[in-house]
Each structure stands twice: as structure tokens, then as C-alpha cells.
N, C-alpha and C positions, 0 to 999 in steps of 0.2 A: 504494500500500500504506500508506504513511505516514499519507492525507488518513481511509480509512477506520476505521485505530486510531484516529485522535484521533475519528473520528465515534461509533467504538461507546464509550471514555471516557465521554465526554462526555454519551451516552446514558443510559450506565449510572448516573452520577454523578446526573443528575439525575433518574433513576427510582426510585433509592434516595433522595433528599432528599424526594421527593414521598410516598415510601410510608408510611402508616401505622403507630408501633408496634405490635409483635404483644401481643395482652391477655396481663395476667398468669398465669404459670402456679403450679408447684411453685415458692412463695417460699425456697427454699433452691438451685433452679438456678441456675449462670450465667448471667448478661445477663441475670435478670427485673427487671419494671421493678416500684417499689415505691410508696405513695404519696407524695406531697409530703411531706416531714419526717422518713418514715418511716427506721428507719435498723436494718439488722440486724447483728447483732454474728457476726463468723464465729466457727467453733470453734477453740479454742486449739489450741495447738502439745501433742500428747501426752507431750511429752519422752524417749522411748523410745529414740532413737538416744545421747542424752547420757546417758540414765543406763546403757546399754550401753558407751558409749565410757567412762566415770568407773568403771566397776565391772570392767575390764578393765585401766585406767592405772593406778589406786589397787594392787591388792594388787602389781603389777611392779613400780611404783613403789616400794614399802617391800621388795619382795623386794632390786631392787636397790643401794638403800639399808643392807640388813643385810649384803648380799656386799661393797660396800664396805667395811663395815664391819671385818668379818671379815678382807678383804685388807689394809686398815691396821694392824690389830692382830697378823696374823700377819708383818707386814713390819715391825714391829719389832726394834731388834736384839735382844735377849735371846731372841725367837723365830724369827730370821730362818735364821739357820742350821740349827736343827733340821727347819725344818720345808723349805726349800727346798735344804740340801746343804751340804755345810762350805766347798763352791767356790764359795757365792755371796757377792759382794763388799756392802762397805758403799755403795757407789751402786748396784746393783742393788738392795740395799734400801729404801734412799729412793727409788728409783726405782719399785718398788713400794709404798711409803705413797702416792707422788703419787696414783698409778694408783686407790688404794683411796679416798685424799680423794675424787677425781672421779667416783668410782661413788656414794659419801655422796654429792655433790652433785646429779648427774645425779640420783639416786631420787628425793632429796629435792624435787626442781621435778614430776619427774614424779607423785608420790603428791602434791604441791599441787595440781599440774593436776588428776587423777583425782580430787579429793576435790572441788576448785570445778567439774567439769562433772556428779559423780553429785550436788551439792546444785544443781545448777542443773537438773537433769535433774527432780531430783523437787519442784523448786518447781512446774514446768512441767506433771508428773502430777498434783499436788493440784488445779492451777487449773482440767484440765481434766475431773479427776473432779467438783470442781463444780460447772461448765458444764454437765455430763452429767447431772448432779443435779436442775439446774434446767429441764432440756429433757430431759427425759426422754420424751415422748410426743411423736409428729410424726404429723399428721394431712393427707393431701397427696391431691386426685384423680390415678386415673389415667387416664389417654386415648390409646390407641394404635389400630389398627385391629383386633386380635380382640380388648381388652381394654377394657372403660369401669367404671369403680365409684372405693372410693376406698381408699388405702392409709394402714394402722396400720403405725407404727414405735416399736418401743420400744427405747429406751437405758438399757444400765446397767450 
């Protein structure tokens, strides 16, 4: 069993080293081969998931930023008793500013995050609306068994 795996290997290895590449097809498919020097530029990154993910972080971001906000300011003492009951003590207070600083902070990283992935999102949009700008027309045969001619693609 062993001698015949390494035969068909070994076979197969060098039927594929022998074989001719297949001619060029659709120069936008996988694996086609191009000329010498030739070099294609792929399509950019659309940015679509970053600037979905920055325009979801960003406004939580500052939502949770002003709750902080508001919790620091209502944990105040001059407010702290009106607003949370006359039995709440002066370290339950400060224990609530903490709470309210770390809400400020927390938004605050997260509306940075949100705000650096939606401008990175739509760097990413502009580059490849231009892309699409300048390849705007694909001109490609088609070849299959009920089908031969050739196909128009337009971008935009």
C-alpha cells in the first residue's frame, strides 16, 4: 500500500511539473497568468465594515461620555442628597463621582476609537471610489459550454 502512494505522488508531481500553463483568461480571475512585467493593481478595501463599526462607536461613545458626565455632576455633594436620598452617605458619593469619572473616561477612548475607524473607514471609501472611477468599464470574453461572446461590465 505504502510503495503504490509514493508511486501515484510521485506521478502526479511530475505530470503537473510537465504540464503546460493554461493561456490567459479573464485578467481579473484568480491564478491568470499575466505578461512579463505586467502587474495588476487589485481593488481596494471598500471601507464599509469601518465606517459601520466608527458610526456605531462614535455617537455610544459620547452618549456614554455625557452619562458620565451627568453621574459626576449629580454625585456631587451639594447634589448628592437631593437627588439620591438624604441616607446616602458622603463615600457613597465619591463613590459615585469615581463611577461617573470612569464613564467620562471609558466614552471618551471609545468616541476616539469611533471617530479614528469612521475617518479611516472613509479614507478607504474615497480610494476606492477612485479606483472605480478609473476602471470603470471591464471588457472580458466569455467561454463556457452554452455560452461564447464577450462581456461589458460597468462600475460606478
Amino acid at each position: 500500500m505504502m510503495v503504490s502512494t509514493t508511486g501515484l505522488v510521485a506521478l502526479a508531481t511530475a505530470l503537473a511539473l510537465a504540464a503546460p500553463p493554461p493561456p490567459p483568461s479573464d485578467p481579473e480571475a484568480l491564478g491568470g497568468y499575466y505578461a512579463f512585467g505586467e502587474n495588476r493593481e487589485r481593488e481596494p478595501v471598500d471601507g464599509h465594515e469601518k465606517v459601520v463599526t466608527g458610526s456605531i462607536i462614535l455617537p455610544l461613545g459620547l452618549l456614554r461620555t455625557g452619562f458620565g458626565a451627568a453621574m459626576y455632576v449629580m454625585a456631587m455633594p451639594q447634589y448628592c442628597n437631593r437627588v439620591y436620598g438624604s441616607n446616602a452617605s458622603d463615600q457613597t458619593c465619591r463613590g459615585l463621582q469615581v463611577y461617573g469619572l470612569v464613564g467620562v473616561g471609558m466614552g471618551g477612548l471609545m468616541a476616539v476609537t469611533g471617530a479614528v475607524f469612521l475617518a479611516w473607514g472613509l479614507t478607504q471609501r474615497s480610494r476606492h471610489h477612485r479606483w472605480m472611477r478609473e476602471h470603470g468599464l471591464a471588457v472580458a470574453p466569455m467561454m463556457s459550454r452554452e455560452v461564447r461572446g464577450l462581456s461589458f461590465g460597468f462600475r460606478f
